[in-house]
C-alpha positions in Angstrom: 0.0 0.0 0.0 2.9 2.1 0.9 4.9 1.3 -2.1 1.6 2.3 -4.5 1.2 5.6 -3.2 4.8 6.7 -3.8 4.6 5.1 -7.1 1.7 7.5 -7.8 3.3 10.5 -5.9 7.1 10.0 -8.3 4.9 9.4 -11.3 2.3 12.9 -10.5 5.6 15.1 -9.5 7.4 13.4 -12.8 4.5 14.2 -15.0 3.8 17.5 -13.9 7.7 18.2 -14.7 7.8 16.3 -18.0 5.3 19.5 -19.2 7.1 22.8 -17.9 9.4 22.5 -21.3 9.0 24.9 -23.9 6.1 24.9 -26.2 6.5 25.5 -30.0 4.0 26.2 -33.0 4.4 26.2 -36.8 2.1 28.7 -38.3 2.1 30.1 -42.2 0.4 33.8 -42.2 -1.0 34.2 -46.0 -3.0 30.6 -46.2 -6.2 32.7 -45.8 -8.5 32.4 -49.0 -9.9 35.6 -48.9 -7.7 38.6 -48.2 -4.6 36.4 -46.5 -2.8 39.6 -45.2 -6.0 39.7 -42.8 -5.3 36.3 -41.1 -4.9 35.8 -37.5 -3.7 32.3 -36.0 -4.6 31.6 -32.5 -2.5 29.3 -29.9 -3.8 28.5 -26.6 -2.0 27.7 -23.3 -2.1 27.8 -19.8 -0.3 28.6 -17.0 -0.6 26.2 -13.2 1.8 28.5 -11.4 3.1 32.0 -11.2 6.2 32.8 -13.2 7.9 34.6 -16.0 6.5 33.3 -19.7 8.1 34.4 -22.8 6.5 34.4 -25.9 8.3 35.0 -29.6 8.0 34.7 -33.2 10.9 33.5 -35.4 10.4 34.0 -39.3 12.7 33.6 -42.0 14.6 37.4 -42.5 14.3 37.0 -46.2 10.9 36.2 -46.6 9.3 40.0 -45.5 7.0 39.1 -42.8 6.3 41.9 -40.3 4.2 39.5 -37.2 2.4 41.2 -34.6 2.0 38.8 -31.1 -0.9 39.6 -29.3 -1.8 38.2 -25.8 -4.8 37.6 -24.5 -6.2 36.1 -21.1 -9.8 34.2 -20.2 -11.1 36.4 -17.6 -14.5 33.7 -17.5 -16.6 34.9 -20.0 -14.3 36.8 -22.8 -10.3 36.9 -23.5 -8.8 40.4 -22.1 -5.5 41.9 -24.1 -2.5 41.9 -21.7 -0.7 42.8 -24.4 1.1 43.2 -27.8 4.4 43.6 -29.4 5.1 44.6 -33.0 9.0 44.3 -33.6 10.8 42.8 -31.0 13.9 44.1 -32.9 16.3 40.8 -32.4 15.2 40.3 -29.6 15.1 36.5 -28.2 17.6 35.2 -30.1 15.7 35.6 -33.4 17.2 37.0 -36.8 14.8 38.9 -38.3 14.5 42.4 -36.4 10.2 42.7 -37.5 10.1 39.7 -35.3 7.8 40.1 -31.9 8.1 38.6 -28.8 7.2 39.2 -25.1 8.1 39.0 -21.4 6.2 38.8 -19.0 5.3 37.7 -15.7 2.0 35.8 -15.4 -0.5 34.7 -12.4 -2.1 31.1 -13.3 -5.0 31.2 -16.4 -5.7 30.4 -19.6 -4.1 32.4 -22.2 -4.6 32.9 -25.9 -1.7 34.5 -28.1 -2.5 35.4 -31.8 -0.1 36.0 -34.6 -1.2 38.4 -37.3 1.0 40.5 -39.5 1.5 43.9 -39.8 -1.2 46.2 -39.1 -3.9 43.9 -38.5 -4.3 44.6 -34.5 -7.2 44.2 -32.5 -10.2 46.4 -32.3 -10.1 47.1 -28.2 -9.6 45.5 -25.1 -11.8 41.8 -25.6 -11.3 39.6 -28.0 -14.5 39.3 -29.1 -14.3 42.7 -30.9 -11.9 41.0 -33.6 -8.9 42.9 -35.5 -9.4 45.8 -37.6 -8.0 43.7 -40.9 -5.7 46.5 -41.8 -3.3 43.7 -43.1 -0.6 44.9 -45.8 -2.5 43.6 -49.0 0.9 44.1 -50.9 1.9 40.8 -49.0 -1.2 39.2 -50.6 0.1 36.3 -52.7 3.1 35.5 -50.2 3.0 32.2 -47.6 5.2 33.4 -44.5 6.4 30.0 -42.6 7.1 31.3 -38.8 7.7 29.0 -35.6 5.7 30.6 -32.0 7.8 29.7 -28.9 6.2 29.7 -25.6 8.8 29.4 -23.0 8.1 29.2 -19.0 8.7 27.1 -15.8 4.6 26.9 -15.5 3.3 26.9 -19.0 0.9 23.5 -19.6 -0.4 22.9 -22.7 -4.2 22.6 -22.4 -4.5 19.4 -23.4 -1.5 17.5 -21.1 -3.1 19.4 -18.1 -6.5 17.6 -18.6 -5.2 14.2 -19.3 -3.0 14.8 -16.1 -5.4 16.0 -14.0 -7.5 13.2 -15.1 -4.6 10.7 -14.4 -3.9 12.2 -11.1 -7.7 11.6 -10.1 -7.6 7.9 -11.6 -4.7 7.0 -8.9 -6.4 8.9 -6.3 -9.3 6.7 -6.8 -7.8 3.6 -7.3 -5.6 4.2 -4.2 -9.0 5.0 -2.0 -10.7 2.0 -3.2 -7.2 -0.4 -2.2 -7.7 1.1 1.0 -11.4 0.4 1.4 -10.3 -3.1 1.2 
């Protein structure tokens, strides 16, 4: 009984560590049928601790594209801008000086980070207001491959937090019922 619960506890504390890497996304801005300068790809995350996230876009120097990294945080009902960055300027290690990235220091939530090129920034405050589609339509015609980094000591995706939660509650239960034995 003993030797089951520290199996649990070594596997929960192992788990939980095996997901504070960093998280990266491959995007292309200009896939967008109708007016692709407009697009805006959204990545999700969250965080299970306080700490310092970063958050950064690496394109190719060559290829021209001017990102814009927006984030945004679930405050229950709607997702509330925390905030943006334009041109990180070679910043976090990346090449291309219209790059954007942030660093900041966040409280545990859900997040939500959209990558859109240059001008196309959002309408207020809530996400639900959308982006003004002021996109550069001279980059119509152009596919811009671009990698998003999320880097942090607490970031989760959402999807490994759920299965360990649910795997955590699974050896919980099965260690209560070996008990009620």
């Amino acid at each position: 009984m003993k030797r089951l619960f520290i199996f649990f506890l070594v596997l929960g504390v192992s788990a939980g560590q095996a997901y504070a890497a960093t998280m990266t996304f491959n995007g292309v801005q200009g896939t967008q049928e109708d007016e692709p300068y407009n697009q805006v790809d959204m990545f999700r995350f969250e965080t299970v601790g306080p700490g310092e996230v970063g958050i950064w876009v690496n394109s190719d120097p060559l290829d021209g594209f001017d990102s814009i990294l927006t984030l945004w945080q679930h405050d229950g009902g709607d997702y509330t801008l925390l905030d943006s960055n334009d041109d990180a300027n070679g910043a976090f290690g990346s090449f291309n000086p219209k790059d954007s990235g942030l660093s900041l220091n966040l409280d545990p939530g859900s997040f939500l980070v959209a990558v859109s090129q240059w001008a196309n920034v959002p309408n207020g405050d809530l996400y639900s207001l959308g982006f003004d589609g002021n996109g550069d339509p001279f980059t119509s015609g152009f596919e811009f491959p671009y990698t998003l980094t999320v880097e942090g000591a607490s970031v989760v995706p959402v999807p490994a937090a759920v299965w360990l939660m649910g795997s955590a509650l699974l050896g919980l239960l099965g260690y209560r019922r070996k008990i009620g034995r």
